[in-house]
SEVO-361506 format. One record per residue (C-alpha): residue in three letters; x, y, z. Coordinates in nm, 4 decimals. Layout:
['ALA' [X Y Z]]
...
This chain:
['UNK' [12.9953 11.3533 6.3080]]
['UNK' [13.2359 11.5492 6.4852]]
['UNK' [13.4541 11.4347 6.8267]]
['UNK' [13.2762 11.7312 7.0000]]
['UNK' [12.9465 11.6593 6.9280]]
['UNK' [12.9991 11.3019 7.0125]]
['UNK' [13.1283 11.3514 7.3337]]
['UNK' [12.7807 11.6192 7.3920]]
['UNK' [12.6102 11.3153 7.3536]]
['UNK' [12.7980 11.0644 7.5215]]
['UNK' [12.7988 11.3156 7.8713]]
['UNK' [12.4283 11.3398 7.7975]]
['UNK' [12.3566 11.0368 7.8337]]
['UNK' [12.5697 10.9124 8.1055]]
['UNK' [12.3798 11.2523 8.2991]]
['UNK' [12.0410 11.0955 8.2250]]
['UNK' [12.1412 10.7405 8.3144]]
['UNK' [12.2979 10.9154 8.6561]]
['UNK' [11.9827 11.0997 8.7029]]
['UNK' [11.7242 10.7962 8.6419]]
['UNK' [11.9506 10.5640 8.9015]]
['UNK' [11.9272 10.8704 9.1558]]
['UNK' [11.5419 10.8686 9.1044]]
['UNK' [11.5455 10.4370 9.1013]]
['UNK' [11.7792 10.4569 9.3987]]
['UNK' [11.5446 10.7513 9.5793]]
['UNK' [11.2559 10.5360 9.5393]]
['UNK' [11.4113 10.1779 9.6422]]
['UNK' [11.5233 10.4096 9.9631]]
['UNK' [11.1834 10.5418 10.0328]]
['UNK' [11.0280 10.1574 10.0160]]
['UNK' [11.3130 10.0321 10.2518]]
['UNK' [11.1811 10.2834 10.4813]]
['UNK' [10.8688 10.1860 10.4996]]
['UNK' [10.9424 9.8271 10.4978]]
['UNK' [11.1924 9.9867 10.8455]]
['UNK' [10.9073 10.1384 10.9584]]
['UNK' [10.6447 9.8403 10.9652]]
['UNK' [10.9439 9.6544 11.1256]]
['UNK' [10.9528 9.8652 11.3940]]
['UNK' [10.6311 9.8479 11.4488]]
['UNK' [10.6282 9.4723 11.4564]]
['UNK' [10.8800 9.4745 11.7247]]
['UNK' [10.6642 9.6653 11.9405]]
['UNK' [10.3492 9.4326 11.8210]]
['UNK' [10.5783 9.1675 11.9233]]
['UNK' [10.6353 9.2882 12.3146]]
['UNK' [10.3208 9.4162 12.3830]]
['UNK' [10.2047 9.0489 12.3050]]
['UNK' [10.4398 8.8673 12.5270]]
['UNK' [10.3648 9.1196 12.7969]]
['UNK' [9.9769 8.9910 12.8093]]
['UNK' [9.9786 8.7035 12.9408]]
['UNK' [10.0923 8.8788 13.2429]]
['UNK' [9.8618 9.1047 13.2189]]
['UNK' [9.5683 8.8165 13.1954]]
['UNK' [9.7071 8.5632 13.4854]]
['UNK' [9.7415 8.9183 13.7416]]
['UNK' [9.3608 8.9816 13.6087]]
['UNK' [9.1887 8.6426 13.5934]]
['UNK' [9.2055 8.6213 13.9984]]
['UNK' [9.0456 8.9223 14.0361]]
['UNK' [8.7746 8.9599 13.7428]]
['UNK' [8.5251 8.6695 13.8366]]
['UNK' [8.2879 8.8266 13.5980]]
['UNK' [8.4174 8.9554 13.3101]]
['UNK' [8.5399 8.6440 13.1444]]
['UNK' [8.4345 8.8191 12.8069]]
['UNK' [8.6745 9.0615 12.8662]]
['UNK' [8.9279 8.8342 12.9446]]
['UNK' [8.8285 8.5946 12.6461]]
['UNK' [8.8420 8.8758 12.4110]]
['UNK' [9.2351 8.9869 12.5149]]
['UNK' [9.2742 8.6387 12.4249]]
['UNK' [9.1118 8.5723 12.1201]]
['UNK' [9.2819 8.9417 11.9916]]
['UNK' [9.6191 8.7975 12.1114]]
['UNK' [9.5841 8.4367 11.9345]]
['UNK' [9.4527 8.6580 11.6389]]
['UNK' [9.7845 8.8099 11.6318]]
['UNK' [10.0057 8.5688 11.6677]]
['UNK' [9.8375 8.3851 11.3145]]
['UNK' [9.8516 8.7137 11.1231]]
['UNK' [10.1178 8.6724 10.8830]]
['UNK' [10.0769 8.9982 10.6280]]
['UNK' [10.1088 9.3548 10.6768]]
['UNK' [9.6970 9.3923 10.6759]]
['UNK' [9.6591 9.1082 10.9060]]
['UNK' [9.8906 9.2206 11.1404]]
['UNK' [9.7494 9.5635 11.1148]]
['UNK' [9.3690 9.4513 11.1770]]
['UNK' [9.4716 9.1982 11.4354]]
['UNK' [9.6761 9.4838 11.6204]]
['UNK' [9.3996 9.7143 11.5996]]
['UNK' [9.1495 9.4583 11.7628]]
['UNK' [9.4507 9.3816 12.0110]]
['UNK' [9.4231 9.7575 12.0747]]
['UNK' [9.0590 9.7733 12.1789]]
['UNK' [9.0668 9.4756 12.3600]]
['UNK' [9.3484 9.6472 12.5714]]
['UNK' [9.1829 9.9181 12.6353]]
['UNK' [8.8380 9.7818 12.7275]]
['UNK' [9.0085 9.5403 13.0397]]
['UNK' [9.2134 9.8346 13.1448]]
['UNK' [8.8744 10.0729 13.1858]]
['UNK' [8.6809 9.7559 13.2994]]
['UNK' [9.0130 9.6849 13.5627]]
['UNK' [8.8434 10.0608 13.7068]]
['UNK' [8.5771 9.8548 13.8565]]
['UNK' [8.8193 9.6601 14.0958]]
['UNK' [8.9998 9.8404 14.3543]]
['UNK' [9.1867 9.5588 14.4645]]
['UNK' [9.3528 9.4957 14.1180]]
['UNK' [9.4302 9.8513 14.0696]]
['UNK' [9.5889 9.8796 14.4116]]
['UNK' [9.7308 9.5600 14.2920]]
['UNK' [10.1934 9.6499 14.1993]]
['UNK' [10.1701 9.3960 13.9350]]
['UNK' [9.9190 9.4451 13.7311]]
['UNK' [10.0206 9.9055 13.8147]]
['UNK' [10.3339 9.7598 13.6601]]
['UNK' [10.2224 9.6195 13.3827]]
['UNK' [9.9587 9.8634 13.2980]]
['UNK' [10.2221 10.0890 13.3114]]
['UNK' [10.4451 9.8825 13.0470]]
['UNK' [10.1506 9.7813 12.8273]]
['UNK' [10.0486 10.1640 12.7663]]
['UNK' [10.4371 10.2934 12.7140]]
['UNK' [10.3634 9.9892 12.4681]]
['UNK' [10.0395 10.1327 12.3299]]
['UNK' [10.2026 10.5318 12.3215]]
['UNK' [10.5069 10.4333 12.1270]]
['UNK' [10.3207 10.1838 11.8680]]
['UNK' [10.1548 10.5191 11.7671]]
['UNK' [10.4616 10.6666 11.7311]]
['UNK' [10.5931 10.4336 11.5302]]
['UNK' [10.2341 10.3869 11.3218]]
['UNK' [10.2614 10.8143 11.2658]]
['UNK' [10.6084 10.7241 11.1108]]
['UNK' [10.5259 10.4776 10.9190]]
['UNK' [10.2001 10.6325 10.7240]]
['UNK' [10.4967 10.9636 10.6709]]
['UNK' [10.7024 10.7428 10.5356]]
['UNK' [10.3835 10.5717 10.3028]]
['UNK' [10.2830 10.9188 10.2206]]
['UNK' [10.6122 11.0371 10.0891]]
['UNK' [10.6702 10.7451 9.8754]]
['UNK' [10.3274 10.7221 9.7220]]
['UNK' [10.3801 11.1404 9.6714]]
['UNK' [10.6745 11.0614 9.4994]]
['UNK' [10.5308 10.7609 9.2690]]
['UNK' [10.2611 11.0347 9.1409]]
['UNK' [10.4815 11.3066 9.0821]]
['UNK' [10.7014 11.3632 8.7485]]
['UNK' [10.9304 11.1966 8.6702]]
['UNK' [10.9664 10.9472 8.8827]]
['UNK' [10.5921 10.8401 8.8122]]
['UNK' [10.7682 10.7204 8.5172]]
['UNK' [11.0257 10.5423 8.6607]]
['UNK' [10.8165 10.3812 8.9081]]
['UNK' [10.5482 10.3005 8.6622]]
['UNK' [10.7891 10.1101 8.4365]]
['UNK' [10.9239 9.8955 8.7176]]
['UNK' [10.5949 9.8152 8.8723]]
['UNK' [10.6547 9.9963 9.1630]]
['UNK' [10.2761 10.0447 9.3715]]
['UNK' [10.1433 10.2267 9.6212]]
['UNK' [10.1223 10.1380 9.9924]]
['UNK' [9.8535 10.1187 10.1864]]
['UNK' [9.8766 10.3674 10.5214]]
['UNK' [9.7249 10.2502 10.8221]]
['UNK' [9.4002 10.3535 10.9184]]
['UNK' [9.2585 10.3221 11.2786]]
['UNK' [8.9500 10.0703 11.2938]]
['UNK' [8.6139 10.1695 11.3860]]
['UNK' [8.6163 9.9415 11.6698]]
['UNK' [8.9282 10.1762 11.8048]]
['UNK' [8.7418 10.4928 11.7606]]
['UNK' [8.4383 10.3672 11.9625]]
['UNK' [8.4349 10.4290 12.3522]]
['UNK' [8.5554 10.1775 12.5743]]
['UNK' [8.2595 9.9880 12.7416]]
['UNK' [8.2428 9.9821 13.1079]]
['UNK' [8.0574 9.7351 13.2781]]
['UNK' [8.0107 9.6958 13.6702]]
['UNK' [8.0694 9.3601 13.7681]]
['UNK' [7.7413 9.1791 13.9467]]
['UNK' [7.8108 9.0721 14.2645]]
């Protein structure tokens, strides 16, 4: 064998080596964003959970009745705080969603806590919260979709097949999100 074609096959292989570490490294970048992504996310899990307890002393004065409410906010919140995976979090967020939004349309029903600067403020906060949590949640299933397009697609199916590489759930709304919020006027 000849210098010439030795060194053909030398360059070829060090090109295919290059080019399967740009697809590995593509891929490891891809996951890291996602893993980003759900940390972001987390953060903002994180805040709009300290902020409630705010939100439940301003409301627990002025909601007599609606102690489920209330108890549901907290049992959503404690939920939370014991979720320790990715789906937990994501189900316990979800529920922490719904309860947020059913004592904010049930707060409708008491004029003096809406009029009340407090709990304004911190309905104010808690939905910023809420608006940029989607955001994030939109950027994070982009981020899941491009990686789990890119595990399917040739050849880095290959690549990601050989090294175990799976893919990643997206986050789906829950059914008790999609429902309407139910509004119930307080007996007096």
């Amino acid at each position: 064998m000849g210098i010439i074609p030795a060194f053909v096959w030398v360059f070829v292989g060090a090109g295919l080596l290059i080019y399967l570490g740009t697809l590995y490294n593509g891929l490891v970048a891809l996951r890291n964003d996602i893993d980003k992504a759900w940390a972001n996310i987390d953060v903002l899990l994180k805040q709009r959970h300290d902020e409630l307890p705010r939100v439940l002393d301003v409301c627990k004065g002025y909601m007599q009745y609606e102690r489920e409410t209330l108890q549901h906010l907290v049992e959503a919140r404690t939920n939370y705080a014991m979720a320790t995976t990715v789906d937990q979090k994501t189900q316990a967020s979800s529920n922490l969603s719904a309860s947020v939004q059913r004592l904010f349309a049930t707060a409708e029903n008491y004029p003096d806590l809406k009029a009340n600067a407090t709990f304004m403020e911190l309905q104010k906060r808690i939905s910023e919260l809420e608006n940029q949590i989607a955001d994030r949640r939109e950027f994070y299933n982009d981020a899941i979709n491009l990686f789990n397009t890119r595990l399917r697609q040739m050849p880095d199916t290959l690549i990601s097949s050989a090294l175990g590489m799976k893919p990643r759930a997206m986050f789906h709304v829950t059914a008790a999100e999609r429902a309407p919020v139910p509004v119930a006027v307080p007996a007096r």
